[in-house]
KOLTI-463656 format. One record per residue (C-alpha): x, y, z; residue in three letters. Coordinates in steps of 0.05 Angstrom, whole numbers, plus 5000, padded with zeros to 4 digits. Layout:
N
XYZALA...
This chain:
490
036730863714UNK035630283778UNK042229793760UNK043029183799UNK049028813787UNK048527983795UNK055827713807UNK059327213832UNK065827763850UNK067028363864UNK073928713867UNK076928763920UNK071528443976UNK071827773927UNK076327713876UNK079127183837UNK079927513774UNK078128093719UNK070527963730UNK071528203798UNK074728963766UNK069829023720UNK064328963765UNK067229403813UNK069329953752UNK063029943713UNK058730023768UNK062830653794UNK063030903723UNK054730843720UNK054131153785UNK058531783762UNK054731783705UNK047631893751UNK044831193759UNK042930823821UNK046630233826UNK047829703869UNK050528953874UNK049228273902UNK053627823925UNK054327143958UNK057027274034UNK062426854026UNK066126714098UNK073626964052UNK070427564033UNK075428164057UNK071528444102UNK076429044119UNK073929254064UNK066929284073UNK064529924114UNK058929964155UNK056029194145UNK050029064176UNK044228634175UNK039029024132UNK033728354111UNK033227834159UNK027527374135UNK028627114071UNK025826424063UNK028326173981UNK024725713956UNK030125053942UNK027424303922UNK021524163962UNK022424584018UNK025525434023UNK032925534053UNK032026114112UNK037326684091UNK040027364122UNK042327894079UNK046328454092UNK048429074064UNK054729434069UNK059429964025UNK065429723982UNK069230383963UNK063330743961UNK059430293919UNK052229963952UNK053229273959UNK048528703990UNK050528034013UNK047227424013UNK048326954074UNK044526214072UNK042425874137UNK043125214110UNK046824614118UNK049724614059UNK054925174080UNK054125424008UNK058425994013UNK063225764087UNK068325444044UNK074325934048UNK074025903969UNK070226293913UNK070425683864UNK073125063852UNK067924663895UNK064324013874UNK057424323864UNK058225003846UNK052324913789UNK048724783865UNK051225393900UNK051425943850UNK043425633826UNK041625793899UNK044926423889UNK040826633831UNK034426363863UNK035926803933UNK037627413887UNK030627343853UNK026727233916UNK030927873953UNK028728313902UNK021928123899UNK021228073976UNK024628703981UNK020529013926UNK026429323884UNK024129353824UNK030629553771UNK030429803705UNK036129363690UNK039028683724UNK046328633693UNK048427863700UNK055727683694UNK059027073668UNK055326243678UNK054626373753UNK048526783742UNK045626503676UNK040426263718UNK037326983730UNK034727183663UNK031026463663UNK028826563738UNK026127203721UNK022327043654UNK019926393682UNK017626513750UNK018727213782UNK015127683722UNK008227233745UNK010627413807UNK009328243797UNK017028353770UNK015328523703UNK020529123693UNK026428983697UNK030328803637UNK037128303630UNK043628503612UNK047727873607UNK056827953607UNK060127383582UNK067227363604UNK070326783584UNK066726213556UNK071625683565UNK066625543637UNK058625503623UNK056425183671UNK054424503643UNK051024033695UNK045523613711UNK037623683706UNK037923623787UNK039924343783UNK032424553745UNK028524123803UNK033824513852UNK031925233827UNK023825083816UNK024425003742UNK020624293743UNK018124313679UNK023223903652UNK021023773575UNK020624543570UNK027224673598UNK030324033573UNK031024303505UNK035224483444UNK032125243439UNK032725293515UNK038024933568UNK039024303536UNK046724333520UNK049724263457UNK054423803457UNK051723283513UNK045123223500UNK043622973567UNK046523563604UNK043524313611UNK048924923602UNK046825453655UNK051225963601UNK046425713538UNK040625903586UNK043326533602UNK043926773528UNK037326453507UNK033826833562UNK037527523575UNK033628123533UNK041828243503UNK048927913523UNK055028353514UNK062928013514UNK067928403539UNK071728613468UNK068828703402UNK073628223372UNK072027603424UNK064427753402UNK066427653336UNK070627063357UNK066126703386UNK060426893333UNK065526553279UNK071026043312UNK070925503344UNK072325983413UNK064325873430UNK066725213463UNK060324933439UNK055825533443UNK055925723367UNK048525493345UNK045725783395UNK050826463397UNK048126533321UNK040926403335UNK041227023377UNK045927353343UNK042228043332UNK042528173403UNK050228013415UNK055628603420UNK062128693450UNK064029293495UNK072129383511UNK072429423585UNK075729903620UNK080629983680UNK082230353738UNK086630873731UNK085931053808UNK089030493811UNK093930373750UNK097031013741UNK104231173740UNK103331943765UNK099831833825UNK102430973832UNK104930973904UNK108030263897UNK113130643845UNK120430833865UNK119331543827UNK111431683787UNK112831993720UNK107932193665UNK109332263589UNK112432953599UNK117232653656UNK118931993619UNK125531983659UNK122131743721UNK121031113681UNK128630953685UNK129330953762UNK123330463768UNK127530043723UNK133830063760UNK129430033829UNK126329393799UNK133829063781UNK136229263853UNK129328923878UNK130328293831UNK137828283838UNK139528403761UNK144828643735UNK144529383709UNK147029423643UNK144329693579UNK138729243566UNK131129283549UNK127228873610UNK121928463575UNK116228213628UNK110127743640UNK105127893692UNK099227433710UNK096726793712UNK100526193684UNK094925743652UNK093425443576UNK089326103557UNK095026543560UNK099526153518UNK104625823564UNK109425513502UNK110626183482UNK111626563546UNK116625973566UNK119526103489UNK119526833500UNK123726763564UNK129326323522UNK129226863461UNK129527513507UNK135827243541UNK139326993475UNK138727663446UNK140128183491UNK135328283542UNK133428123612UNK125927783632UNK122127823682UNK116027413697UNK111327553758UNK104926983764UNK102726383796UNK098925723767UNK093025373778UNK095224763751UNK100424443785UNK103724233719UNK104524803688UNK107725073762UNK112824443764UNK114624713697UNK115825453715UNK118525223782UNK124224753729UNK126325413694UNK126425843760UNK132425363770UNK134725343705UNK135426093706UNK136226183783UNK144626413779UNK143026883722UNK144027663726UNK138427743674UNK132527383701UNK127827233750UNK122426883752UNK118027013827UNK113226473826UNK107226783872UNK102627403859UNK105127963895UNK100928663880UNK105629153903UNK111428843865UNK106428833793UNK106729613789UNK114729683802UNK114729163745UNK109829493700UNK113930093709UNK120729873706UNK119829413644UNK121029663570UNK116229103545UNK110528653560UNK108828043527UNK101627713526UNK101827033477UNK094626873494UNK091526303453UNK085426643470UNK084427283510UNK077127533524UNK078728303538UNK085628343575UNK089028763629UNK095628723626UNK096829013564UNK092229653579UNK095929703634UNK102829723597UNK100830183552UNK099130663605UNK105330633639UNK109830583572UNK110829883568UNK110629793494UNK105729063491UNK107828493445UNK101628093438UNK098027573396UNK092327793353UNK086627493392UNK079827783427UNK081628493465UNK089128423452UNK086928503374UNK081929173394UNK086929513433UNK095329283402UNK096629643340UNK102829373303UNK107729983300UNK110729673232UNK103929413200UNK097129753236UNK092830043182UNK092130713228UNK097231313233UNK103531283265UNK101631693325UNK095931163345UNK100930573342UNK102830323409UNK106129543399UNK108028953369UNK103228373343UNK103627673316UNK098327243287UNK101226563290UNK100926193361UNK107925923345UNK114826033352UNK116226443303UNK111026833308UNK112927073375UNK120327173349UNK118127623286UNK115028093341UNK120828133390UNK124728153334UNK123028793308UNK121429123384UNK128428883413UNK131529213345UNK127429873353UNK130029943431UNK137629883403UNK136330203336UNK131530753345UNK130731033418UNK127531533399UNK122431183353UNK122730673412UNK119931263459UNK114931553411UNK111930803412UNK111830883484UNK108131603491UNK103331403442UNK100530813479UNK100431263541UNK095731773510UNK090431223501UNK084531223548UNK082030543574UNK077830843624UNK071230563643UNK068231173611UNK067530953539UNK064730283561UNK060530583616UNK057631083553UNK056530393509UNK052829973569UNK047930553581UNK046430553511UNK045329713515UNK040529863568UNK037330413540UNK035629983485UNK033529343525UNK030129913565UNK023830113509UNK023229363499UNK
């Protein structure tokens, strides 16, 4: 199969977060598999560009149609790792994408519209015609409605949309400006409940909401979030309209990179070890203490990794610290926030805990220092209130950090309780807890902190078994060809 991929990242030329790995993985996976793929990007000027070989110029004309008048574009092609990526560069006033930032700009609806728009036009300019167009996440919900709307009268009548939601806590809710923007001027049409109009504020349209309506199928990134958001009040809004089109929602696990997260071949480790050389674990953990200046006494190391925001339960990570160091353990927590709050806080118990041999808390994201940690810790604890898919704990498992998690989206599909999992003991690999409280976190540490003093050797057994799993982007890159195989004969 012809595969573009629409997105607003791409690991590691622009990457904010997971969307930009899975982007990056799945397309890799699909080409190893035999398809043609290739992806589009904004050129954003903070785009790592040592990363990019070979970028040139390869479409220098593009005029996209924008209001009442077409923005003059360049757009150039280059190779990320091997995959085919092309970027699209605006001549425009606007400096849509010369901000030094991915996000967090006043009119983003405005600059990832144009995005979709110029993404349309280059195809059809270009005359690419793909099987499938594989949109990811409210930045390109625009595309599917583009494409049914406009470009199919245009001649682009093949290709068929894909649509990933990631996380649907951002959908993209803005004004009608942004329909007049893109060339969607019929505004009753659009400016309703079975089409844009948004649910909750009537006198908005959600670009996500389009996205769904429009796209021939819409994945989420875990089976259990696409049930989530099918049945709770996760949707954020989106649950009429989720049910409506309910018979062409699924959820595929995504996968990760174990060229990159794997403890045989990690370079960033002190000493790689496997499941048959286990003791290689034990000199990441004392290279981590000497690193982190803890003491080295006979102690489990408990860990966070990642970002410090509401989502991934920031009550109970800051409880989890307190209860870890009360009952025989050290902690260490490696993340930044975007929220300056929730840093002030963090930065309060960096100081709280600053003179003591069992913690430390390093406030900034630091890559290298994330795989000594994920090696060196016994544990790894992800709270999340909500959790779409989830990488930390995949990547614990694989390097036998034994994950205490909250049962919630792709922590739920991928944590089996060692004490309580209906499955067989060999295919239990963790500790989980329902409740998003206190003691709900406790019961789980609870019963891992006893097993590490208790049972070492049931302990280790827990540990081997979650490194035999495989999270590789080859199941999910078997379940997306069969998505578009499907969408395909439609």
């Amino acid at each position: 199969m012809y595969i573009v991929m629409l997105a607003s990242e791409c690991a590691p030329v622009a990457k904010v977060g997971g969307l930009a790995d899975v982007v990056f993985g799945l397309s890799r996976e699909l080409e190893i598999r035999g398809n043609s793929v290739e992806i589009i990007l904004p050129k954003y000027d903070c785009l790592r560009y040592d990363q990019i070989y070979d970028l040139r110029r390869s479409f220098d004309d593009l005029w996209v149609p924008w209001y009442n008048h077409a923005v003059h574009c360049s757009v150039y092609f280059g190779f990320v790792h091997g995959r085919k990526c092309f970027f699209i560069e605006p001549h425009s006033q606007h400096r849509f994408f010369d901000r030094r930032m991915f996000y967090g700009s006043g009119d983003d609806d405005q600059r990832f519209a144009f995005f979709c728009r110029a993404a349309l036009e280059f195809m059809l300019k270009s005359r690419k015609h793909p099987d499938i167009i594989h949109c990811h996440d409210w930045q390109t919900g625009l595309a599917p409605v583009l494409l049914y709307e406009i470009y199919q009268h245009l001649g682009m009548t093949h290709p068929r949309v894909c649509y990933t939601l990631h996380n649907l806590q951002h959908q993209g809710v803005t004004g009608e400006h942004i329909l007049r923007a893109a060339g969607l001027n019929r505004h009753g049409h659009f400016f309703h409940p079975d089409r844009l109009q948004d649910n909750i504020n009537r006198a908005a349209i959600n670009v996500m909401k389009g996205g769904i309506v429009y796209s021939n199928f819409v994945t989420t990134v875990s089976p259990h979030y696409a049930w989530e958001i099918l049945n709770t009040s996760q949707n954020h809004g989106l649950g009429h309209t989720l049910y409506v089109h309910r018979n062409k929602v699924g959820g595929i696990l995504n996968g990760i990179d174990y060229d990159l997260w794997n403890p045989e071949t990690d370079r960033h480790l002190a000493r790689q070890y496997g499941i048959e050389s286990l003791e290689g674990k034990y000199e990441n953990k004392k290279a981590l203490r000497q690193r982190l200046w803890l003491q080295d006494v006979f102690k489990p190391i408990v860990c966070y990794v990642g970002r410090l925001d509401h989502q991934k339960g920031v009550p109970l990570i800051t409880h989890a610290i307190h209860y870890c160091l009360r009952n025989g353990c050290q902690f260490v927590l490696l993340g930044t926030s975007p929220n300056s709050q929730i840093g002030n806080h963090f930065w309060r118990l960096k100081q709280q805990y600053n003179d003591n041999p069992d913690c430390h808390l390093e406030l900034n994201f630091n890559e290298d220092l994330s795989h000594l940690i994920y090696a060196g810790a016994d544990m790894i604890v992800a709270p999340s209130l909500f959790e779409p898919c989830g990488l930390t704990q995949l990547i614990g498992l694989k390097y036998g950090t034994v994950p205490v998690v909250r049962a919630t989206g792709g922590l739920a599909d991928t944590v089996f309780d060692a004490n309580y999992a209906d499955r067989p003991y060999h295919e239990r690999n963790g500790y989980v807890f329902n409740d998003f409280n206190a003691q709900g976190i406790e019961s789980a540490l609870h019963r891992a902190i006893g097993l590490w003093y208790s049972h070492p050797k049931h302990f280790r057994e827990l540990m081997v078994n979650g490194m035999r799993y495989d999270f590789s982007w080859n199941h999910p890159g078997y379940h997306y060809l069969r998505v578009y195989d499907y969408i395909r004969e439609k």
